[in-house]
C-alpha positions as CSV (number, residue, x, y, z in Angstrom):
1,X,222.5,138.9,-70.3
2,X,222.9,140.4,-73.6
3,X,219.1,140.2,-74.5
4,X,218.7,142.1,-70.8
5,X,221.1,144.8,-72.3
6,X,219.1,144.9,-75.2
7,X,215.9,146.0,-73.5
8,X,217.3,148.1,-70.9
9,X,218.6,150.3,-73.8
10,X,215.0,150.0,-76.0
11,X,213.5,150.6,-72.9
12,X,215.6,154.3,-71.9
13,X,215.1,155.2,-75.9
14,X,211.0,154.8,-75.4
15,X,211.7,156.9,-72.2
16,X,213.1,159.3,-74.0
17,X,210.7,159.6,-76.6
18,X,207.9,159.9,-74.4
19,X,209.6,162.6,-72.8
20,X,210.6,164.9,-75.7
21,X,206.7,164.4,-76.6
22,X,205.7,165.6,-72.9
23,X,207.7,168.7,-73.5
24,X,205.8,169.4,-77.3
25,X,202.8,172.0,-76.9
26,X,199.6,170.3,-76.6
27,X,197.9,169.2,-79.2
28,X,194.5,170.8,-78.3
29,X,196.5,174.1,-78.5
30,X,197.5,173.7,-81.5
31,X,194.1,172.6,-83.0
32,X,192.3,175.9,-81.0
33,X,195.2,178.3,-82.9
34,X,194.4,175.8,-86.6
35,X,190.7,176.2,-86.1
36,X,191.9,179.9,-85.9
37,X,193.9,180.3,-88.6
38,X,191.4,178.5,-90.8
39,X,188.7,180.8,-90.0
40,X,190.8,183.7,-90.6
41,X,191.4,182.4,-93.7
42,X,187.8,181.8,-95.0
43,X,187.1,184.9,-93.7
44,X,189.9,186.1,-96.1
45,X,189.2,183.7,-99.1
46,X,185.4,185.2,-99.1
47,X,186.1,188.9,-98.8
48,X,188.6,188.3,-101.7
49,X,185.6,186.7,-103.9
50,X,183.4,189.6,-103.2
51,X,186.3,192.0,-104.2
52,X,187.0,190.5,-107.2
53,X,183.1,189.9,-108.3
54,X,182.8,193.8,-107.8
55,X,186.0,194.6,-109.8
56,X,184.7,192.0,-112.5
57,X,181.3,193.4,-112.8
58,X,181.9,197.0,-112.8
59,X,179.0,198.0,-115.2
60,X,176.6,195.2,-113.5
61,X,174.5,197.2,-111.1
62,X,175.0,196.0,-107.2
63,X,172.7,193.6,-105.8
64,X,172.0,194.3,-102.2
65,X,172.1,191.2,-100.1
66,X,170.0,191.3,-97.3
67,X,171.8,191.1,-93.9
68,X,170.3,188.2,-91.8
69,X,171.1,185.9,-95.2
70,X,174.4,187.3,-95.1
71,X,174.9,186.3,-91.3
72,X,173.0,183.1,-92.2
73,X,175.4,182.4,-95.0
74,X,178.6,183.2,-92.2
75,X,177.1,181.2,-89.4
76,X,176.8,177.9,-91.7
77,X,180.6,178.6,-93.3
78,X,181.5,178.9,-89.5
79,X,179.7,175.7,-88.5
80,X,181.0,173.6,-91.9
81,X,184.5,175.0,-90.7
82,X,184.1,174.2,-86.9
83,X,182.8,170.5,-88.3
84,X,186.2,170.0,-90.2
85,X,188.2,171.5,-87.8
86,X,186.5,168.9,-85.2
87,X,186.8,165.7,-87.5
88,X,190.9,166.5,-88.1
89,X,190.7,167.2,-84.2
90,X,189.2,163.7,-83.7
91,X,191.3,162.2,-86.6
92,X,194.6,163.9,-85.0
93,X,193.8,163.0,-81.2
94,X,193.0,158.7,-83.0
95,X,196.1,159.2,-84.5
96,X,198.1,159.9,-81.0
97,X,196.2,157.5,-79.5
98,X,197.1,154.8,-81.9
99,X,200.9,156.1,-81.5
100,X,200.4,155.8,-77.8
101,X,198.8,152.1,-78.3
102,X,201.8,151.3,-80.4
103,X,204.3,152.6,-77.6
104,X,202.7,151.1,-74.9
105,X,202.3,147.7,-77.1
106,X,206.1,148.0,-77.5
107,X,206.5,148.7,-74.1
108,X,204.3,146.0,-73.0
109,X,206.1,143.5,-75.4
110,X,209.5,144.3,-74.2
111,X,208.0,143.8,-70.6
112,X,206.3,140.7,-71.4
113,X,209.5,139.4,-73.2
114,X,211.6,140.4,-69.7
115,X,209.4,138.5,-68.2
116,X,209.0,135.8,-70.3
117,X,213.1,135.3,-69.6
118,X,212.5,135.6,-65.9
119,X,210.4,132.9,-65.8
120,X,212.1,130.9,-67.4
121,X,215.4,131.9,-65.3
122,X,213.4,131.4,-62.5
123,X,211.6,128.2,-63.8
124,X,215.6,126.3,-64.4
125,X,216.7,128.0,-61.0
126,X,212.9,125.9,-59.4
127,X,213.8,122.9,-61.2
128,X,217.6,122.5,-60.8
129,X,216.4,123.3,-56.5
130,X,213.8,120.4,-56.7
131,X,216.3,118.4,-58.5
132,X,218.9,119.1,-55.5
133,X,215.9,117.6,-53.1
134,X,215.3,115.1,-55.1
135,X,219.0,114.1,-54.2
136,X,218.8,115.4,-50.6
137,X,216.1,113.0,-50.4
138,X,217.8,109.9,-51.8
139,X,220.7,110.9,-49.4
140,X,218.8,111.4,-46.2
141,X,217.1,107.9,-47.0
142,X,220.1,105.9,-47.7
143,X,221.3,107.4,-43.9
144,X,218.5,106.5,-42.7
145,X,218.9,102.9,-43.5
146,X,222.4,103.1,-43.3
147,X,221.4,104.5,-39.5
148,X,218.7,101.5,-38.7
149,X,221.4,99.3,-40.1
150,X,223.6,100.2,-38.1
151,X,221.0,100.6,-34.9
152,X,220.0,96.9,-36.3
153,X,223.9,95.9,-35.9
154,X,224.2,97.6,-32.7
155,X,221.9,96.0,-30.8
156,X,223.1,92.3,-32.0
157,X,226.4,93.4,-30.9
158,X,224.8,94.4,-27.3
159,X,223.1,90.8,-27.6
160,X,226.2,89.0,-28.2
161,X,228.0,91.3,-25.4
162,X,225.4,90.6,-22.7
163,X,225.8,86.4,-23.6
164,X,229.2,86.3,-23.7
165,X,229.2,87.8,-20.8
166,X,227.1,85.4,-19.3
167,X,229.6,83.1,-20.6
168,X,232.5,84.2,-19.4
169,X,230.8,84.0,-15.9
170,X,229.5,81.2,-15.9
171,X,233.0,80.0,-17.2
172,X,234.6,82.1,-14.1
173,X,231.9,80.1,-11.7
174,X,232.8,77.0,-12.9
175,X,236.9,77.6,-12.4
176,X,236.2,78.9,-8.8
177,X,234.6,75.8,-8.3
178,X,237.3,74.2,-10.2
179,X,240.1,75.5,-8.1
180,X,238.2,74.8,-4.8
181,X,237.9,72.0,-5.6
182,X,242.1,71.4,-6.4
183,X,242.7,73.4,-3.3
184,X,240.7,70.6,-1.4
185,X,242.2,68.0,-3.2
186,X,245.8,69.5,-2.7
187,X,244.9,69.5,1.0
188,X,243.9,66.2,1.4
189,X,247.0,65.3,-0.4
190,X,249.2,67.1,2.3
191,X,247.2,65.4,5.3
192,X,247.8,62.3,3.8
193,X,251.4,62.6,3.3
194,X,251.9,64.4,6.1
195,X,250.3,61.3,7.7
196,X,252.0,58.7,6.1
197,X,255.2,60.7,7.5
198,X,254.0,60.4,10.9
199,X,253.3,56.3,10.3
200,X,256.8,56.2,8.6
201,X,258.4,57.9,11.4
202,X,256.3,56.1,14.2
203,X,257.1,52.7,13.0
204,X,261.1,53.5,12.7
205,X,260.9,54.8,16.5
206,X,259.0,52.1,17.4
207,X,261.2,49.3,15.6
208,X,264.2,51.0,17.4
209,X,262.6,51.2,20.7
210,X,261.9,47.5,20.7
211,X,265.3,46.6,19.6
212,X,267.2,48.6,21.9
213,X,265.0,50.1,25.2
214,X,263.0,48.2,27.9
215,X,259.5,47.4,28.0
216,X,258.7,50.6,29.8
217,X,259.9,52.6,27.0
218,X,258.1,51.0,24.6
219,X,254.7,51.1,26.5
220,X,255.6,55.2,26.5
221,X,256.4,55.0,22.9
222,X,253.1,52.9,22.0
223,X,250.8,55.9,24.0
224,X,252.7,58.8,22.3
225,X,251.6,56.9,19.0
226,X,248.3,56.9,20.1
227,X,247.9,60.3,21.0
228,X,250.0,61.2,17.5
229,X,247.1,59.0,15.9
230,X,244.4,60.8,17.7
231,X,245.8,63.8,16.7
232,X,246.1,62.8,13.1
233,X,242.2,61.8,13.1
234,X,241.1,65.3,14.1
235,X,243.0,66.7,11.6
236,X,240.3,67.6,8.4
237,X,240.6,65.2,5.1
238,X,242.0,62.2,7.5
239,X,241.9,58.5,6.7
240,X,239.0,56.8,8.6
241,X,239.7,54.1,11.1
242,X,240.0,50.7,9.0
243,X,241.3,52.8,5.5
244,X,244.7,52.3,3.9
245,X,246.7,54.7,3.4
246,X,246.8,54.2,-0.4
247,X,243.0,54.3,-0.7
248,X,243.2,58.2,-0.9
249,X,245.8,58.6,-3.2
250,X,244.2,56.4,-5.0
251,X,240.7,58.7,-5.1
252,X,242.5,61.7,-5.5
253,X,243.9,60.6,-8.9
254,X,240.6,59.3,-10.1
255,X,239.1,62.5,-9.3
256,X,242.1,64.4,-10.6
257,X,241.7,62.2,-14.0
258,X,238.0,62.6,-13.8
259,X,238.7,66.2,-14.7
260,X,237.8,66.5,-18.6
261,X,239.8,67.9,-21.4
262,X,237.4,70.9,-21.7
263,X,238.4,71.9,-18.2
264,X,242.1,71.6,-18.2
265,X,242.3,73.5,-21.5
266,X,239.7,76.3,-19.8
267,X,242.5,77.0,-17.3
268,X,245.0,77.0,-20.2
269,X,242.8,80.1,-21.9
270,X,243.0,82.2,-19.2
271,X,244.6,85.5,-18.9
272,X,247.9,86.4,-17.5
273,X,246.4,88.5,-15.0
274,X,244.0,85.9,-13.8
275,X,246.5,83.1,-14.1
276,X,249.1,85.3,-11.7
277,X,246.2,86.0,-9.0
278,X,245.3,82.2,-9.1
279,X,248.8,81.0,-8.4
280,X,248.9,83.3,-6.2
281,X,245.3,82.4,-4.0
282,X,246.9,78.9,-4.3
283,X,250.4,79.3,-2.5
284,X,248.4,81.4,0.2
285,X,246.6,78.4,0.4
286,X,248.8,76.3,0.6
287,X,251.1,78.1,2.7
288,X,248.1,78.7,5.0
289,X,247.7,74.6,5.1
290,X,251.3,73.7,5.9
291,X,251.3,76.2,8.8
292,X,248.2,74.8,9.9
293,X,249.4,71.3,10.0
294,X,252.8,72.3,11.3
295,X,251.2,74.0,14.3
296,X,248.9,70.8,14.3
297,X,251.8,68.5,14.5
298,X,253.7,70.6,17.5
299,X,250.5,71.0,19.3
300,X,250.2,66.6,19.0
301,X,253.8,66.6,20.3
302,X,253.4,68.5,23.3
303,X,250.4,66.6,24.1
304,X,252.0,63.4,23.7
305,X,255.1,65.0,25.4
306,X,252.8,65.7,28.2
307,X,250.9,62.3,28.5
308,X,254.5,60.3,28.6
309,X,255.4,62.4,31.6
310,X,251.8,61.5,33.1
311,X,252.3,58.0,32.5
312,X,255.7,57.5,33.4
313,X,254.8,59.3,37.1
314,X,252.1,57.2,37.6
315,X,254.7,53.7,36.9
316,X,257.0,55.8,39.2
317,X,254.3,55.9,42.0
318,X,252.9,52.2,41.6
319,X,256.5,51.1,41.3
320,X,257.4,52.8,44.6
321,X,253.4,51.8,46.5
322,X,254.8,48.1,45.5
């Protein structure tokens, strides 16, 4: 900045130079009124050599000089004078030019210098600007492999998304199947107790009917047994004729221990949520099977109700045809 200061000042001083030497007279002027002047003066100079030859010489008889050598002798003073006066006009005007060549040297220094420093201003400004791309590069290629990176990281996420979502369903399959299979199991369970019951309950009847009723009641007691039995065979998940009644509880346990660990402890992960909406499915379920067999049960007592009135009005009219 100071060297800036510097050259603005040298810069209005040359103006001002140049100025005050626009506002001199003219140099050809003043070489027209020299050339002048020095003509009067040789003009002068001679007359005062002819006066003084005349006053020195008064005795000396006058020469007459002939008048063309006399305008001879004027026209080569007058070209000898106009030849000097032309030389100092060329030797002045080589002078101003050389003081002009200076000036404009100076001037063209001090620009060159100004310029000089603005290039070199500019030149730091250029290289601290690629610098700062230089690191705006670097930058914009670490985020773009910080972006692929992450694109990379992304997409394995997505991966491991989309299989452990084929996990979880076929995991979710496999305990639908799971608890279809326990709600069939759990059913069977029922019919079979539900049957063994009905034998439990048939035989005390039929004990107590033997000890303490008539042959007629017993032969009404043995058909309502067979209808309850042919009731009990239509029911679904009933023992087959011949079976015992321990042979399904017996099946149902190996199947229930045939259940691996990995199983059990997959219904032991489950959520809350899913575990509440399963418990739930299952007392539906189950609710939904012990009406079922409830209804199932009336429906076999009616039906035997029915076919002891059938049979003992039949004994009533072969008892009174006999």
């Amino acid at each position: 900045m100071r060297a800036e200061d510097d050259c603005r000042v040298e810069r209005k001083h040359t103006l001002k130079l140049r100025h005050a030497m626009e506002l001199r007279p003219s140099q050809e002027l003043l070489w027209e009124l020299q050339q002048e002047k020095a003509l009067l003066q040789a003009r002068v100079q001679g007359l005062e050599a002819s006066v003084q030859e005349g006053k020195a010489d008064p005795g000396r008889p006058h020469v007459q000089v002939p008048e063309e050598d006399w305008q001879r002798v004027q026209r080569d003073l007058q070209q000898q004078a106009a030849t000097i006066f032309s030389l100092r006009k060329d030797l002045r005007q080589a002078e101003a030019l050389r003081t002009r060549s200076a000036e404009e040297k100076e001037t063209l220094e001090l620009q060159c210098l100004a310029l000089r420093r603005d290039s070199k201003m500019y030149k730091d400004r250029i290289e601290a600007i690629l610098q700062q791309m230089e690191e705006v590069a670097i930058e914009r290629d670490q985020a773009t492999l910080m972006r692929e990176e992450l694109h990379a990281q992304h997409a394995r996420s997505l991966q491991d998304k989309d299989a452990l979502r084929k996990q979880v369903r076929e995991l979710s399959e496999k305990v639908d199947e799971l608890q279809l299979q326990l709600f069939q199991r759990e059913g069977q369970l029922l019919a079979v107790e539900g049957k063994l019951r009905r034998r439990q309950l048939d035989a005390l009847i039929l004990s107590s009917d033997l000890e303490d009723s008539s042959p007629r009641n017993s032969q009404e007691v043995s058909m309502t047994a067979a209808g309850q039995d042919r009731q009990a065979l239509s029911l679904p998940g009933s023992l087959a004729i011949g079976e015992s009644p321990e042979q399904p509880s017996v099946a149902l346990q190996e199947e229930q221990l045939s259940l691996t660990p990995e199983d059990a402890g997959l219904n032991g992960r489950e959520p809350p949520e899913k575990e509440k909406g399963r418990r739930r499915l299952k007392e539906s379920f189950e609710n939904y099977r012990r009406k079922r067999a409830l209804r199932k049960m009336q429906l076999g007592a009616r039906q035997g109700e029915a076919d002891g009135e059938n049979t003992t009005g039949s004994d009533n009219t072969d008892t009174e045809g006999a």
